[in-house]
C-alpha positions in Angstrom: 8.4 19.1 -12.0 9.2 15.5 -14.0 12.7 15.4 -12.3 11.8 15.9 -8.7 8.7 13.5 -9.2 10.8 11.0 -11.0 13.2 11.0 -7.4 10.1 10.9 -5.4 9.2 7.2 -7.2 13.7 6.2 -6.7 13.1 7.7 -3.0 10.0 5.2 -2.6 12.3 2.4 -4.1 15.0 2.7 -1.9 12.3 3.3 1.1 11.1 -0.2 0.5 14.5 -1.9 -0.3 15.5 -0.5 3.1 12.8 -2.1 4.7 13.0 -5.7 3.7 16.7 -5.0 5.6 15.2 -3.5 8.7 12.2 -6.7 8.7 15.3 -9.0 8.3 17.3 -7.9 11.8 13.9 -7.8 13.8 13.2 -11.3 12.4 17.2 -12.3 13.2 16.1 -11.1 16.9 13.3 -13.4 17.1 10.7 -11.2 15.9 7.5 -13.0 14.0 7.0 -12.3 10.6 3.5 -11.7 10.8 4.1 -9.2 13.6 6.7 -7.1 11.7 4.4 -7.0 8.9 1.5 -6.0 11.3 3.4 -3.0 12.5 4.7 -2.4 9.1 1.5 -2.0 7.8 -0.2 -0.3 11.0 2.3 2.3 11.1 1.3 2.6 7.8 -1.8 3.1 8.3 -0.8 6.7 10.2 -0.2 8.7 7.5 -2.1 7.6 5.1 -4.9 8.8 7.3 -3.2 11.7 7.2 -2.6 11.8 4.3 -6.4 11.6 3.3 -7.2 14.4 6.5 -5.4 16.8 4.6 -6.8 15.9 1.2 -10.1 14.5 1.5 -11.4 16.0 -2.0 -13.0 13.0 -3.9 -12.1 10.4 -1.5 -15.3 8.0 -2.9 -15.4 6.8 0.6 -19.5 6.5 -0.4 -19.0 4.5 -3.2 -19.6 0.7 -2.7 -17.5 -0.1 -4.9 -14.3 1.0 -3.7 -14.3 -0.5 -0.5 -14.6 -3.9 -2.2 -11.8 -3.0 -4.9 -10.1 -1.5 -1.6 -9.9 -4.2 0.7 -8.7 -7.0 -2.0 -5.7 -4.6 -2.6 -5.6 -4.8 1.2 -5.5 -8.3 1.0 -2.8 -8.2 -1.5 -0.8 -5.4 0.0 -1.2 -8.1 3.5 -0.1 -11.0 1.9 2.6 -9.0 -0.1 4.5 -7.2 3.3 4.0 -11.3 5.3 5.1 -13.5 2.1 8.2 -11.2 2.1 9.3 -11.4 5.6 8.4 -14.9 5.9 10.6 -15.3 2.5 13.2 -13.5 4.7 13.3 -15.8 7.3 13.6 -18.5 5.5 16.0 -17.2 3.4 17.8 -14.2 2.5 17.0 -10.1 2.0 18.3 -10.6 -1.3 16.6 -13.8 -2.6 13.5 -12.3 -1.0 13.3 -9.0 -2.6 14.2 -10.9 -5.8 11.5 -12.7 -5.6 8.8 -10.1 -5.1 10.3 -8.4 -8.1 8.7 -10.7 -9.9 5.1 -9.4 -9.5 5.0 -8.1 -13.0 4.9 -11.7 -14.4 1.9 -13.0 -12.0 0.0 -9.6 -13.3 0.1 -10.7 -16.8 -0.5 -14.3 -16.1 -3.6 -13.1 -14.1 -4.3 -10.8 -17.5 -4.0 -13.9 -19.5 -6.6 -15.6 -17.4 -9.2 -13.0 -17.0 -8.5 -12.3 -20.7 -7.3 -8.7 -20.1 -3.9 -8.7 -22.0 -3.4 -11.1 -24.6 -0.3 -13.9 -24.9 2.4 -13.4 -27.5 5.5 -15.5 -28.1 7.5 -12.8 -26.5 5.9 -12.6 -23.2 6.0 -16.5 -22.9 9.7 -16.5 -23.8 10.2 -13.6 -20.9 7.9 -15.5 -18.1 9.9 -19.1 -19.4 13.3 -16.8 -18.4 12.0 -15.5 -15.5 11.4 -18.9 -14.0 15.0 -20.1 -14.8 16.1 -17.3 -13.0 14.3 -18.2 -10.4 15.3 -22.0 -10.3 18.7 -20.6 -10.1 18.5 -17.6 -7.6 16.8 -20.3 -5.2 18.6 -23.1 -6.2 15.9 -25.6 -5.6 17.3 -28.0 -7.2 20.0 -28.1 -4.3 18.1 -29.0 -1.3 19.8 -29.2 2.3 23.0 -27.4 0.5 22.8 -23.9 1.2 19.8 -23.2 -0.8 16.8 -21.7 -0.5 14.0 -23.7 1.8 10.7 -24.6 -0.2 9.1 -22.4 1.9 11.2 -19.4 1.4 10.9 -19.8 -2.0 7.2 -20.8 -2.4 7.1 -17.4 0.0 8.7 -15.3 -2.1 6.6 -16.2 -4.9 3.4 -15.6 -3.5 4.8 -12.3 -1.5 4.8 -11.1 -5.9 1.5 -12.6 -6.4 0.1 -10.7 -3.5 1.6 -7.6 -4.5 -0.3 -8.7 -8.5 -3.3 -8.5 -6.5 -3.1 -5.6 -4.3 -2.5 -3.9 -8.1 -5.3 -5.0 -9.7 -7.7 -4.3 -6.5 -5.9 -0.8 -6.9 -6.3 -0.8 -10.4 -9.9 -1.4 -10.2 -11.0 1.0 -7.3 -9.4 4.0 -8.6 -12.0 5.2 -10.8 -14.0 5.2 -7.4 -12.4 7.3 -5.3 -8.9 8.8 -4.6 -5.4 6.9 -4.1 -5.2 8.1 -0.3 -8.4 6.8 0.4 -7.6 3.4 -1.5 -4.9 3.1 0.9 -6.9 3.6 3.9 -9.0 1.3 3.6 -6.2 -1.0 1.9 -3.7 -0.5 5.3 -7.2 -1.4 7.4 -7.8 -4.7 6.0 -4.1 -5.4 6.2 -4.3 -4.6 10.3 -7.8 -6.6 10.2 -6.2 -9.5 8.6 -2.4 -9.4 10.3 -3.3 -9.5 13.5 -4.9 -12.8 13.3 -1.9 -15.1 12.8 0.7 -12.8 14.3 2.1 -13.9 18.0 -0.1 -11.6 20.5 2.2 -11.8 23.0 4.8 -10.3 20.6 2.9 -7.6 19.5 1.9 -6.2 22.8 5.8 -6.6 23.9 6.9 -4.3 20.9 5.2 -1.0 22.7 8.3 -1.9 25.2 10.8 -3.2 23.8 14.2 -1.4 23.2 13.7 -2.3 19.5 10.8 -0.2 19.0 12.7 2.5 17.3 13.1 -0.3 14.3 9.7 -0.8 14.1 8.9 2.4 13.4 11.3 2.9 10.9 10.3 0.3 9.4 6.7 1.6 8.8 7.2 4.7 8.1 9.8 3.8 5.0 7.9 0.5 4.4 4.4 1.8 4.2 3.5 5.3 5.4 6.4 7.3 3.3 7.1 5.4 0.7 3.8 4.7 -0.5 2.9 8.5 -0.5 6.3 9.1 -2.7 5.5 6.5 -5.1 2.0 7.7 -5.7 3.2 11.1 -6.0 5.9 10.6 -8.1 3.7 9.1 -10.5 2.1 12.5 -11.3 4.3 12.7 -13.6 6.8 9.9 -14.3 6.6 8.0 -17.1 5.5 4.4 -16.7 8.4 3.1 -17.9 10.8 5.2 -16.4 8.9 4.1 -12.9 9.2 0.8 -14.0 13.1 0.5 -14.3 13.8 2.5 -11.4 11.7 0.4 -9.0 14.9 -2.2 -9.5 16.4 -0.2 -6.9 14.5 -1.9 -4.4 16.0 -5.0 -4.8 19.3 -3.9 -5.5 19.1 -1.7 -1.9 17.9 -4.9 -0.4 20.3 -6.9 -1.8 23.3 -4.7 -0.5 21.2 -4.1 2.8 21.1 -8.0 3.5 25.2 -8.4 2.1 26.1 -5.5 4.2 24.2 -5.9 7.8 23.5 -9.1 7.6 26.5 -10.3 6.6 24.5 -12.6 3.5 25.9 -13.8 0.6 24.8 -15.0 -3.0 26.9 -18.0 -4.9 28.1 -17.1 -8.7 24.5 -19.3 -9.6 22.3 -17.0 -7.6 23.9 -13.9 -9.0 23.5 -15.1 -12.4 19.5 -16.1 -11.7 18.7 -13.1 -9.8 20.6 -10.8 -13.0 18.2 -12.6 -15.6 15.3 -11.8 -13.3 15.8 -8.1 -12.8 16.5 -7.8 -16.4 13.7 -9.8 -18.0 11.2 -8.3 -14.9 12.3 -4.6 -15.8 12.3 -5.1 -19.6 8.7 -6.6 -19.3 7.4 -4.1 -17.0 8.8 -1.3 -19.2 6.9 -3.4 -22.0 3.7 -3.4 -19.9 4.2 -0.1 -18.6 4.3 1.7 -21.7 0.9 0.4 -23.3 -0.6 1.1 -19.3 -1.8 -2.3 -19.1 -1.2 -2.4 -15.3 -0.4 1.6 -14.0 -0.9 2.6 -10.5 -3.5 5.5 -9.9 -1.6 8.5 -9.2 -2.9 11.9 -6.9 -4.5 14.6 -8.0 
Protein backbone atom coordinates (compact mmCIF):
# COMPACT_ATOMS: atom_id res chain seq x y z
CA UNK A 1 0.00 0.00 0.00
CA UNK A 2 2.14 3.32 -1.43
CA UNK A 3 -0.18 5.54 0.60
CA UNK A 4 -0.01 3.98 3.98
CA UNK A 5 3.96 3.43 3.43
CA UNK A 6 4.33 6.94 2.23
CA UNK A 7 2.68 7.98 6.03
CA UNK A 8 4.85 5.55 7.64
CA UNK A 9 8.19 7.58 6.18
CA UNK A 10 5.87 11.41 7.42
CA UNK A 11 5.17 9.41 10.75
CA UNK A 12 9.13 8.76 11.16
CA UNK A 13 9.65 12.53 10.26
CA UNK A 14 7.57 13.93 12.71
CA UNK A 15 8.89 11.02 15.29
CA UNK A 16 12.31 12.54 14.90
CA UNK A 17 11.30 16.29 14.81
CA UNK A 18 9.55 15.57 18.13
CA UNK A 19 12.50 14.35 19.53
CA UNK A 20 15.06 17.13 19.00
CA UNK A 21 12.06 18.98 21.28
CA UNK A 22 11.91 16.34 23.92
CA UNK A 23 16.36 16.31 23.95
CA UNK A 24 15.87 20.16 24.23
CA UNK A 25 13.74 20.21 27.83
CA UNK A 26 15.94 17.42 29.35
CA UNK A 27 19.02 19.39 28.31
CA UNK A 28 16.99 22.89 29.69
CA UNK A 29 16.83 20.59 33.07
CA UNK A 30 20.47 20.08 33.18
CA UNK A 31 20.63 16.91 31.40
CA UNK A 32 24.07 16.14 29.39
CA UNK A 33 23.96 15.87 25.83
CA UNK A 34 25.82 12.92 25.56
CA UNK A 35 23.63 11.25 28.06
CA UNK A 36 20.35 12.06 26.29
CA UNK A 37 21.83 10.85 23.19
CA UNK A 38 23.02 7.59 25.14
CA UNK A 39 19.54 6.79 26.12
CA UNK A 40 18.18 7.94 22.89
CA UNK A 41 20.14 5.52 21.20
CA UNK A 42 20.02 2.64 23.89
CA UNK A 43 16.39 2.68 24.04
CA UNK A 44 16.85 2.30 20.52
CA UNK A 45 18.61 -0.34 20.58
CA UNK A 46 15.21 -2.36 22.21
CA UNK A 47 13.37 -2.76 19.34
CA UNK A 48 15.43 -2.96 16.86
CA UNK A 49 16.46 -6.24 18.57
CA UNK A 50 13.17 -6.90 18.27
CA UNK A 51 12.68 -5.98 15.49
CA UNK A 52 15.47 -8.46 14.12
CA UNK A 53 13.87 -11.45 16.85
CA UNK A 54 10.93 -11.42 14.83
CA UNK A 55 12.59 -11.20 11.43
CA UNK A 56 15.82 -12.76 11.49
CA UNK A 57 15.63 -14.05 7.70
CA UNK A 58 18.92 -12.98 6.05
CA UNK A 59 20.20 -10.95 8.82
CA UNK A 60 24.12 -11.42 7.29
CA UNK A 61 25.05 -11.33 10.87
CA UNK A 62 28.14 -13.92 9.46
CA UNK A 63 29.25 -11.78 6.97
CA UNK A 64 32.41 -9.71 7.88
CA UNK A 65 31.63 -7.32 6.03
CA UNK A 66 28.69 -5.92 7.53
CA UNK A 67 29.69 -5.48 10.89
CA UNK A 68 32.46 -3.16 9.58
CA UNK A 69 29.94 -1.22 7.17
CA UNK A 70 27.64 -1.55 10.37
CA UNK A 71 29.51 -0.04 13.01
CA UNK A 72 30.75 3.20 10.83
CA UNK A 73 26.93 3.81 10.36
CA UNK A 74 27.02 3.43 14.12
CA UNK A 75 29.51 5.90 14.33
CA UNK A 76 27.59 8.17 12.21
CA UNK A 77 24.19 7.44 13.59
CA UNK A 78 26.45 8.45 17.30
CA UNK A 79 27.81 11.36 16.27
CA UNK A 80 24.55 12.40 14.40
CA UNK A 81 21.91 12.02 17.76
CA UNK A 82 25.24 13.97 20.12
CA UNK A 83 26.16 16.75 17.44
CA UNK A 84 22.39 17.52 17.53
CA UNK A 85 21.81 17.84 21.13
CA UNK A 86 24.93 19.50 21.68
CA UNK A 87 23.72 21.91 18.73
CA UNK A 88 20.66 22.27 20.94
CA UNK A 89 22.26 23.32 23.84
CA UNK A 90 24.05 25.74 22.41
CA UNK A 91 21.48 26.90 20.49
CA UNK A 92 18.09 26.47 19.47
CA UNK A 93 15.61 23.23 18.41
CA UNK A 94 15.12 25.00 15.31
CA UNK A 95 18.65 26.19 14.23
CA UNK A 96 19.61 22.61 15.19
CA UNK A 97 17.29 20.56 13.20
CA UNK A 98 18.12 23.04 10.41
CA UNK A 99 21.23 22.28 10.51
CA UNK A 100 21.23 18.48 10.35
CA UNK A 101 18.91 18.94 7.37
CA UNK A 102 21.73 19.69 5.67
CA UNK A 103 23.16 16.07 5.50
CA UNK A 104 22.33 15.76 1.89
CA UNK A 105 25.07 18.39 0.91
CA UNK A 106 28.00 16.62 3.02
CA UNK A 107 26.78 13.19 1.13
CA UNK A 108 27.57 14.63 -2.19
CA UNK A 109 30.65 16.44 -1.12
CA UNK A 110 31.80 13.06 0.33
CA UNK A 111 30.63 11.64 -3.40
CA UNK A 112 32.73 14.22 -5.00
CA UNK A 113 35.70 13.10 -2.97
CA UNK A 114 35.61 9.43 -3.24
CA UNK A 115 34.63 10.16 -6.93
CA UNK A 116 31.18 8.49 -6.55
CA UNK A 117 28.82 11.30 -8.00
CA UNK A 118 30.28 13.69 -10.27
CA UNK A 119 30.24 17.91 -9.83
CA UNK A 120 28.05 19.97 -12.07
CA UNK A 121 27.51 23.72 -12.08
CA UNK A 122 24.15 23.09 -10.53
CA UNK A 123 25.12 21.19 -7.57
CA UNK A 124 27.86 23.79 -6.73
CA UNK A 125 25.41 26.62 -7.15
CA UNK A 126 22.91 24.55 -4.60
CA UNK A 127 25.86 23.75 -1.92
CA UNK A 128 27.16 27.75 -2.46
CA UNK A 129 23.16 28.49 -1.38
CA UNK A 130 23.06 26.24 1.21
CA UNK A 131 26.00 27.77 2.97
CA UNK A 132 24.44 31.29 2.79
CA UNK A 133 21.58 29.98 4.35
CA UNK A 134 23.48 28.75 6.84
CA UNK A 135 25.60 32.01 7.49
CA UNK A 136 22.26 33.49 7.92
CA UNK A 137 20.19 30.98 10.01
CA UNK A 138 23.28 31.13 12.54
CA UNK A 139 24.20 34.43 12.08
CA UNK A 140 27.84 34.03 12.62
CA UNK A 141 28.61 36.98 11.54
CA UNK A 142 26.87 38.49 14.76
CA UNK A 143 28.83 37.17 17.52
CA UNK A 144 27.72 37.90 21.34
CA UNK A 145 24.31 39.36 19.78
CA UNK A 146 21.90 36.72 19.94
CA UNK A 147 23.35 34.42 17.52
CA UNK A 148 24.26 31.20 17.29
CA UNK A 149 27.64 30.17 19.43
CA UNK A 150 30.52 28.63 17.20
CA UNK A 151 30.02 25.71 18.79
CA UNK A 152 26.38 25.26 18.17
CA UNK A 153 26.88 25.91 14.85
CA UNK A 154 30.09 23.95 14.14
CA UNK A 155 27.67 21.21 16.06
CA UNK A 156 25.09 21.38 13.91
CA UNK A 157 27.19 20.93 11.06
CA UNK A 158 28.86 17.98 11.96
CA UNK A 159 25.46 16.40 13.68
CA UNK A 160 24.61 16.41 9.21
CA UNK A 161 27.98 15.13 8.53
CA UNK A 162 27.52 12.32 10.93
CA UNK A 163 24.19 11.47 9.71
CA UNK A 164 26.33 11.48 5.68
CA UNK A 165 28.22 8.91 7.28
CA UNK A 166 25.88 6.71 9.08
CA UNK A 167 24.27 6.67 5.27
CA UNK A 168 26.98 5.69 3.49
CA UNK A 169 28.06 2.91 6.25
CA UNK A 170 24.24 1.95 5.60
CA UNK A 171 24.62 2.28 2.10
CA UNK A 172 27.40 0.01 1.96
CA UNK A 173 26.40 -2.88 4.43
CA UNK A 174 23.18 -3.49 2.90
CA UNK A 175 24.06 -5.80 0.33
CA UNK A 176 25.36 -7.87 3.41
CA UNK A 177 22.73 -8.42 5.40
CA UNK A 178 19.25 -7.03 6.38
CA UNK A 179 18.28 -3.34 7.51
CA UNK A 180 17.26 -4.66 11.07
CA UNK A 181 20.36 -6.20 11.53
CA UNK A 182 22.35 -3.05 10.26
CA UNK A 183 20.72 -1.27 13.00
CA UNK A 184 21.63 -3.61 15.58
CA UNK A 185 24.86 -3.54 15.35
CA UNK A 186 24.59 0.34 14.23
CA UNK A 187 22.49 1.20 17.86
CA UNK A 188 25.53 -1.14 19.56
CA UNK A 189 28.39 0.86 18.51
CA UNK A 190 26.44 4.02 19.31
CA UNK A 191 25.89 2.62 23.23
CA UNK A 192 29.71 1.44 22.95
CA UNK A 193 30.79 4.82 21.96
CA UNK A 194 28.14 7.19 23.99
CA UNK A 195 28.81 6.07 27.10
CA UNK A 196 32.35 7.11 27.14
CA UNK A 197 32.01 10.95 27.29
CA UNK A 198 28.54 11.04 28.81
CA UNK A 199 28.34 12.15 32.75
CA UNK A 200 28.19 8.51 34.64
CA UNK A 201 26.71 9.93 37.46
CA UNK A 202 23.93 11.25 35.20
CA UNK A 203 23.23 8.29 33.55
CA UNK A 204 22.85 5.97 36.52
CA UNK A 205 20.49 8.94 38.13
CA UNK A 206 18.05 8.74 35.04
CA UNK A 207 16.78 4.98 36.22
CA UNK A 208 15.31 7.34 39.15
CA UNK A 209 14.58 10.27 38.18
CA UNK A 210 10.95 11.65 37.86
CA UNK A 211 11.98 12.61 34.21
CA UNK A 212 12.45 9.14 33.18
CA UNK A 213 9.21 9.04 31.33
CA UNK A 214 10.96 11.65 28.79
CA UNK A 215 13.61 9.59 28.26
CA UNK A 216 11.80 6.99 27.10
CA UNK A 217 9.83 8.89 24.80
CA UNK A 218 12.47 10.14 23.52
CA UNK A 219 13.88 6.77 22.36
CA UNK A 220 11.24 5.18 21.35
CA UNK A 221 10.21 8.23 18.73
CA UNK A 222 13.93 9.16 18.28
CA UNK A 223 15.33 5.71 17.51
CA UNK A 224 13.39 2.60 18.16
CA UNK A 225 10.00 3.70 16.16
CA UNK A 226 10.88 5.96 13.94
CA UNK A 227 13.66 4.24 12.49
CA UNK A 228 11.41 1.02 11.87
CA UNK A 229 8.73 3.49 10.09
CA UNK A 230 11.18 5.07 7.93
CA UNK A 231 12.68 1.82 6.77
CA UNK A 232 9.42 0.47 6.22
CA UNK A 233 7.90 3.13 4.52
CA UNK A 234 10.49 2.97 2.03
CA UNK A 235 9.14 -0.37 0.70
CA UNK A 236 7.44 1.52 -1.34
CA UNK A 237 7.91 5.34 -1.40
CA UNK A 238 9.42 6.93 -3.98
CA UNK A 239 12.78 8.46 -3.22
CA UNK A 240 11.79 11.63 -3.95
CA UNK A 241 8.67 11.75 -2.35
CA UNK A 242 10.71 10.45 0.98
CA UNK A 243 12.92 13.04 0.29
CA UNK A 244 10.52 16.11 0.50
CA UNK A 245 8.52 14.84 3.25
CA UNK A 246 11.53 14.23 5.60
CA UNK A 247 11.26 18.44 5.79
CA UNK A 248 8.76 17.74 8.35
CA UNK A 249 11.27 17.02 10.79
CA UNK A 250 12.60 20.29 10.94
CA UNK A 251 9.53 21.99 10.51
CA UNK A 252 8.03 19.86 13.82
CA UNK A 253 11.18 20.84 15.45
CA UNK A 254 11.09 24.11 14.69
CA UNK A 255 7.43 24.61 16.01
CA UNK A 256 8.30 22.14 18.96
CA UNK A 257 11.33 24.50 20.09
CA UNK A 258 8.80 28.03 19.29
CA UNK A 259 6.08 26.35 21.09
CA UNK A 260 7.60 24.58 24.44
CA UNK A 261 10.46 26.24 24.60
CA UNK A 262 9.31 29.38 24.10
CA UNK A 263 12.34 30.02 21.11
CA UNK A 264 12.29 32.36 18.55
CA UNK A 265 13.94 33.02 15.04
CA UNK A 266 14.77 36.86 13.75
CA UNK A 267 13.29 37.72 10.04
CA UNK A 268 17.34 36.77 8.96
CA UNK A 269 17.18 33.35 10.42
CA UNK A 270 13.80 32.64 8.81
CA UNK A 271 14.93 33.78 5.59
CA UNK A 272 18.42 31.43 5.91
CA UNK A 273 16.74 28.42 7.37
CA UNK A 274 13.77 28.88 4.14
CA UNK A 275 16.73 28.77 1.47
CA UNK A 276 18.11 25.71 3.28
CA UNK A 277 15.01 23.54 3.43
CA UNK A 278 14.38 24.49 -0.07
CA UNK A 279 17.70 24.08 -1.82
CA UNK A 280 18.31 20.70 0.74
CA UNK A 281 14.80 19.19 -0.37
CA UNK A 282 15.21 20.26 -4.11
CA UNK A 283 18.78 18.59 -4.04
CA UNK A 284 17.77 15.52 -2.29
CA UNK A 285 14.80 15.09 -4.60
CA UNK A 286 17.66 15.63 -7.36
CA UNK A 287 19.76 12.93 -5.69
CA UNK A 288 16.99 10.83 -4.68
CA UNK A 289 15.63 10.20 -8.04
CA UNK A 290 18.87 8.92 -9.78
CA UNK A 291 19.39 6.62 -6.17
CA UNK A 292 22.73 8.06 -5.66
CA UNK A 293 22.30 7.87 -1.87
CA UNK A 294 18.83 5.60 -0.92
CA UNK A 295 18.46 3.96 2.25
CA UNK A 296 18.05 -0.04 2.22
CA UNK A 297 14.55 -0.79 2.76
CA UNK A 298 12.97 -4.34 4.50
CA UNK A 299 12.02 -7.07 2.88
Amino acid sequence: MPGLNTIFVILAALCWGLSGGIGGVLMADGWDPFVVSFYRGGIGLLFVVGWLVLRPQKSGLTSCRLWIWSAVAGLGVAGNFSFYFVSISEGSVAVAATLMYCAPVFVYLISFFLKIERPTLVKWIAIIMVMIGVVLLTRIYQTGTGGVTVIGAGAGLLSGLSYAVFIFGFKYAAPHGSPQAILVIAFTVLAAVLILPGDNEQVLAVLNTPSWPLFVTLGVLGAGLSFILYIIGLNHTAPAVASIVAMVEPVTASLFGVVALDESLVGVQVVGMGLILFTVTALSVHGAQRKSYDLPVAE
